[in-house]
C-alpha positions as CSV (number, residue, x, y, z in Angstrom):
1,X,239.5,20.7,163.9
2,X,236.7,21.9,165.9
3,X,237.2,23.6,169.5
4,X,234.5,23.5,171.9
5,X,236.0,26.0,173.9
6,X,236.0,28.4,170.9
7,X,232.6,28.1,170.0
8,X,231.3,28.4,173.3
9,X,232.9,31.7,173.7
10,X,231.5,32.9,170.5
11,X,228.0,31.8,171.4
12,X,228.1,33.3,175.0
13,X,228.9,36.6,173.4
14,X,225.3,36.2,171.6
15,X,223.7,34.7,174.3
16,X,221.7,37.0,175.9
17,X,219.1,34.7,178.3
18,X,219.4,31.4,180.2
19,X,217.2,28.8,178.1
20,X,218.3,27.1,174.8
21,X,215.9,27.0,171.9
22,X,218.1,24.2,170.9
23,X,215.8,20.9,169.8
24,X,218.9,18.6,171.2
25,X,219.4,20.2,174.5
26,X,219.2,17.6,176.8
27,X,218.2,20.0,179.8
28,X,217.1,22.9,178.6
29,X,219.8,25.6,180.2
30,X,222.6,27.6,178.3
31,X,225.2,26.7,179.7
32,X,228.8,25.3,179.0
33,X,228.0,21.7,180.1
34,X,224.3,20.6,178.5
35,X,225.3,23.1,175.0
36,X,225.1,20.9,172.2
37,X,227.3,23.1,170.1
38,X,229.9,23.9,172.4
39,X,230.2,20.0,173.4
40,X,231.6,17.6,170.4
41,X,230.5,14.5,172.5
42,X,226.8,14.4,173.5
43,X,223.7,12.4,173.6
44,X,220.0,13.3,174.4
45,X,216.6,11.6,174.6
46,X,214.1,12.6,171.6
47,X,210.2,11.3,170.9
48,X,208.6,11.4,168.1
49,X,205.0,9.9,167.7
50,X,204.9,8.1,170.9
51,X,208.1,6.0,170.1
52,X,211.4,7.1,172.5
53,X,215.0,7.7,170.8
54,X,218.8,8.1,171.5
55,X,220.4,10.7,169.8
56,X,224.0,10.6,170.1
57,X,226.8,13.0,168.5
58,X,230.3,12.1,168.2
59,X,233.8,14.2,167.4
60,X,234.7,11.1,164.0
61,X,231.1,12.3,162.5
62,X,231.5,16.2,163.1
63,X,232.6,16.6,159.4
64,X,229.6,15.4,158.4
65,X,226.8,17.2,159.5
66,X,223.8,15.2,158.1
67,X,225.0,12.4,159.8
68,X,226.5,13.7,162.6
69,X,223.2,12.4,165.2
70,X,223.0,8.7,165.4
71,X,219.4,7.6,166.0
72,X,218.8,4.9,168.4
73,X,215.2,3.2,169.0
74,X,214.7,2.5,172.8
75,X,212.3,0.1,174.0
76,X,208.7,0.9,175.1
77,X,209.4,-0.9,178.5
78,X,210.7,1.7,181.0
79,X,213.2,-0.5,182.5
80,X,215.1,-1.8,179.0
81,X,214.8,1.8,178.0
82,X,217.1,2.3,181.1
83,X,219.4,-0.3,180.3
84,X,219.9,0.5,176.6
85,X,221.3,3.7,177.7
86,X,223.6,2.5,180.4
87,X,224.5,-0.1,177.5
88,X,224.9,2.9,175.0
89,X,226.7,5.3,177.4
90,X,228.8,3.3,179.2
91,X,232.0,5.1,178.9
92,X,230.2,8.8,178.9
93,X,230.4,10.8,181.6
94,X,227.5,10.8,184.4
95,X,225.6,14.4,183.9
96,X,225.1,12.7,179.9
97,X,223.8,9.9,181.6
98,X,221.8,10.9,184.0
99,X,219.9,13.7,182.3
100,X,218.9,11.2,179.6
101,X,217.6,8.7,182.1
102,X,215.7,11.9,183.4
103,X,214.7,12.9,179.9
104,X,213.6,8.8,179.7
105,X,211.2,9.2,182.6
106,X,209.5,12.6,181.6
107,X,208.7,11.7,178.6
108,X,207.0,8.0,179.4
109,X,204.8,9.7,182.1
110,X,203.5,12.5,179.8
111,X,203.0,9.8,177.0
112,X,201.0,8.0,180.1
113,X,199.3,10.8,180.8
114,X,198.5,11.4,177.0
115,X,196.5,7.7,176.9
116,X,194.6,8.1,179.7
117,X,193.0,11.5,178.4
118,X,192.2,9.9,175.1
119,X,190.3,7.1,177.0
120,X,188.1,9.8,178.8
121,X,185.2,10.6,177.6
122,X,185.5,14.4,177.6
123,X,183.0,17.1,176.2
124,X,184.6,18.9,173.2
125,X,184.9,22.3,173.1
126,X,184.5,24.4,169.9
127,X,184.3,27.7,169.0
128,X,182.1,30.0,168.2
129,X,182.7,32.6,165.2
130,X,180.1,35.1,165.8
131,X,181.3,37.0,162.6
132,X,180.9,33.7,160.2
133,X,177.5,33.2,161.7
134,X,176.6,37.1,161.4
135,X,177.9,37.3,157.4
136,X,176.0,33.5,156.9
137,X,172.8,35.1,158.2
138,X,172.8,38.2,155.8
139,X,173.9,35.9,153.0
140,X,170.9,33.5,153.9
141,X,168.3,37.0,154.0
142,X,169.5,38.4,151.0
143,X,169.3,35.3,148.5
144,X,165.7,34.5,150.4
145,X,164.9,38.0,149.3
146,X,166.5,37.6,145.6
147,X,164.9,34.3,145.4
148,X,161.1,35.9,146.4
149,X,161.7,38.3,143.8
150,X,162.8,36.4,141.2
151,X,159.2,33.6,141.5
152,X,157.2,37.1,141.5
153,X,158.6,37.8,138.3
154,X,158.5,34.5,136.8
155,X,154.8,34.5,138.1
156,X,154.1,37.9,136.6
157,X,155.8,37.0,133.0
158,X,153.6,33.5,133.2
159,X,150.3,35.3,133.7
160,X,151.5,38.0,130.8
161,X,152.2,35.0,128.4
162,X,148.6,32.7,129.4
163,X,146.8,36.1,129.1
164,X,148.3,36.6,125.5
165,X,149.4,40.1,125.9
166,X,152.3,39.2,123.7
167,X,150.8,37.1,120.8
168,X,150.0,33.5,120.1
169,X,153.8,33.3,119.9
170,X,156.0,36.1,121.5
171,X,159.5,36.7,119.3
172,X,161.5,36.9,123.1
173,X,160.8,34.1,124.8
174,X,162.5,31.2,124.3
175,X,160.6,28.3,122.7
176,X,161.6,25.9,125.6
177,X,160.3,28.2,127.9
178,X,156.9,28.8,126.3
179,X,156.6,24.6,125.7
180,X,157.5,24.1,129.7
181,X,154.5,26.7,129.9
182,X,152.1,25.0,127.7
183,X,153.2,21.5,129.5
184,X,152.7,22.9,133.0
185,X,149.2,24.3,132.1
186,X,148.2,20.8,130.6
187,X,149.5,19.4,133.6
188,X,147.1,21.3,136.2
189,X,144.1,20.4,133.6
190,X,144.8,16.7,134.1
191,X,144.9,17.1,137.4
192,X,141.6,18.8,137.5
193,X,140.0,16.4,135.4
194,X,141.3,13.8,138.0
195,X,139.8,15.3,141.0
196,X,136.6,15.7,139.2
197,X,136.3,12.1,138.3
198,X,137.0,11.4,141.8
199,X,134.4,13.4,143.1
200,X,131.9,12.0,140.4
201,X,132.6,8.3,141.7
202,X,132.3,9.6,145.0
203,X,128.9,10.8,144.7
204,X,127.8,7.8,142.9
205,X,128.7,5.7,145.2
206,X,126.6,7.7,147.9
207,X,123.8,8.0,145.6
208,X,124.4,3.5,145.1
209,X,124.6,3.4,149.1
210,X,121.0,5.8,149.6
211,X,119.0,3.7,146.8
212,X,120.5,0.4,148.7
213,X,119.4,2.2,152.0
214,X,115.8,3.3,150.4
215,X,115.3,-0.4,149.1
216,X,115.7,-2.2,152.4
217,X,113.4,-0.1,153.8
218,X,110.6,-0.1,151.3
219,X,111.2,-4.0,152.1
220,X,111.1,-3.5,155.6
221,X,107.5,-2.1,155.5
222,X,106.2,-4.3,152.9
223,X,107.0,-6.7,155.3
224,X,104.9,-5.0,158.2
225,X,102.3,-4.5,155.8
226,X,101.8,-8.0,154.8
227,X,102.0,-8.6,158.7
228,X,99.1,-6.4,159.4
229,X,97.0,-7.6,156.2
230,X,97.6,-10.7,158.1
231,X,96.5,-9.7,161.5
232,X,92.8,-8.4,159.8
233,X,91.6,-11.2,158.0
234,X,92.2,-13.1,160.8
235,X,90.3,-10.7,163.3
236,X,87.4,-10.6,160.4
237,X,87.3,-13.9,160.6
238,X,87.3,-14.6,164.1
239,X,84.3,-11.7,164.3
240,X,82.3,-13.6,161.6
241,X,82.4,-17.3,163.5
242,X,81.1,-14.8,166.7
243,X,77.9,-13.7,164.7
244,X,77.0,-16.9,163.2
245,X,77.3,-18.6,167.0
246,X,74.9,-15.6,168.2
247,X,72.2,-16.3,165.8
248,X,71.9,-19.9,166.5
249,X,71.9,-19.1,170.3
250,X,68.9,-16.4,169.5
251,X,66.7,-19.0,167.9
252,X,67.2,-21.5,170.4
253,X,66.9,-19.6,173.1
254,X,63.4,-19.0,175.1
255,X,60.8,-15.5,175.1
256,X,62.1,-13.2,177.4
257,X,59.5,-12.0,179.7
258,X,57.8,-8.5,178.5
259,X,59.3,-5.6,179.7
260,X,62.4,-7.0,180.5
261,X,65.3,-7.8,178.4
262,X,68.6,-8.9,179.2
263,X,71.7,-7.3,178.3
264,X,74.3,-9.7,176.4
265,X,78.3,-9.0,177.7
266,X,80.4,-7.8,175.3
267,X,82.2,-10.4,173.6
268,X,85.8,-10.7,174.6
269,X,88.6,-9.1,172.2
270,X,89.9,-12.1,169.9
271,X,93.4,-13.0,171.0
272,X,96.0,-10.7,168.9
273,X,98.8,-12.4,167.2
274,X,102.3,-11.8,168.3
275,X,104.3,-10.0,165.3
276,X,107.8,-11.3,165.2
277,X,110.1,-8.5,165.8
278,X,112.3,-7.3,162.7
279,X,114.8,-4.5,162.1
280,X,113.2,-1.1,161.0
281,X,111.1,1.6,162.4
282,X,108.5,0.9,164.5
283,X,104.6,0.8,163.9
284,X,101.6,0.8,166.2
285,X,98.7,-0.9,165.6
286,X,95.1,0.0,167.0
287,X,92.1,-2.2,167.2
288,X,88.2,-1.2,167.5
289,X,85.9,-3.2,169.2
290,X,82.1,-2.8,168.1
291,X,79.6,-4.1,169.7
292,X,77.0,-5.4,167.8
293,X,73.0,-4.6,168.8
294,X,70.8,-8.1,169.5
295,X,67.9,-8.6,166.6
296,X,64.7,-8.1,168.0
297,X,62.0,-10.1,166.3
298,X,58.1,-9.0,165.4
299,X,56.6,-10.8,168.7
300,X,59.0,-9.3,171.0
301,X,57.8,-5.7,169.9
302,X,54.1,-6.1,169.7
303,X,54.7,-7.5,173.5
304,X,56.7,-4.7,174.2
């Protein structure tokens, strides 16, 4: 038969402070009235992942400890969760009571308070471990370092082996080794040979685009050239109609009087074609004028 009375004299002997560490204190005190020990008739107000529940403990289930708590799901609305545990507790006495309706309401408005923080949009702190960083940096130096050395001495060894310092075929190297070699340096040949041709076509195709260039332009002044042939027949034409006039008009004309001669104008510059204008380098042209002497006949100079 258990004695509350007994087992709360035993525990006060041990006591030594004035809060319980007890997970189904229903205040938080030591004392003789919220114990749950010392009281074989008790109920308190639990939550466990958001969701509210009624513990309750009675004297018929105190031979069985794993089933001495009776677990009670109360509602999420604040008011049923009252009256379940005025429905519950109805013939407990009111300290039981009213502590668990207490217990009710501090636990609903931290579980408020809880949902409204997780709906802010807060910055997150995190820490800083200066000694991870610190031990992450020297690991990152010293296989930078290890690294380094180990492509200088692959370098060197590659050199040795292309210069043939060890043979056609060293015994120590591995023979996958010395093909990966071999492959590599056929590799960088191709790739030569590559750039090469590309450079080739390039400069054929300048050399293609300065013939075109020297073409056009060898065009260009055949062009003027056939223009200016052109131009001189016609002006050796125009000079010859000129002469053959003047020697009709000196044999129909009268004697001049002796001692005086007159002095024939110049004849006027034939009129010069216009060149239609074409793409290329420009050229001048430059005519001479000469003007030719009159005849004088046997008469004239015996008179003169």
């Amino acid at each position: 038969m258990q004695s509350d009375d007994v087992i709360w004299s035993c525990h006060k002997q041990t006591a030594t402070q004035n809060f319980c560490r007890n997970e189904y204190n229903v205040t938080g005190f030591c004392n003789r009235q919220s114990c749950p020990l010392a009281n074989s008739r008790y109920a308190t107000v639990r939550e466990k992942e958001g969701v509210l529940y009624l513990y309750v403990k009675t004297i018929e289930r105190a031979h069985t400890p794993a089933k001495m708590w009776e677990k009670i799901q109360l509602s999420e609305n604040y008011s049923k969760a009252l009256e379940q545990i005025d429905k519950e507790l109805i013939y407990w006495p009111n300290f039981i009571i009213h502590k668990c309706k207490q217990r009710v309401t501090k636990i609903t408005q931290y579980l408020i308070k809880m949902r409204r923080m997780k709906l802010r949009q807060e910055p997150k702190l995190v820490g800083v471990k200066k000694k991870l960083e610190r031990r992450e940096a020297t690991r990152e130096r010293k296989a930078l370092s290890a690294a380094h050395l180990e492509k200088s001495i692959e370098k060197e060894l590659i050199e040795r082996l292309k210069s043939k310092a060890y043979g056609d075929a060293p015994l120590n190297v591995n023979e996958g080794v010395w093909q990966a070699i071999l492959d590599r340096e056929r590799g960088e040949e191709k790739e030569k040979e590559q750039m090469e041709a590309e450079e080739e076509l390039g400069m054929e195709d300048d050399e293609t685009e300065e013939e075109d260039e020297e073409e056009e332009e060898e065009e260009m002044e055949g062009e003027f050239v056939s223009d200016l042939s052109d131009l001189e027949d016609v002006v050796d034409e125009v000079s010859e109609d000129e002469s053959e006039d003047l020697s009709e008009s000196e044999d129909t004309r009268p004697k001049t009087l002796l001692g005086k001669r007159k002095a024939k104008f110049p004849a006027k510059a034939p009129p010069q074609k216009r060149v239609e204008k074409t793409k290329g380098p420009k050229v001048s042209v430059e005519y001479e004028q000469e003007l030719e002497s009159l005849p004088i006949s046997r008469s004239e100079l015996a008179n003169w």
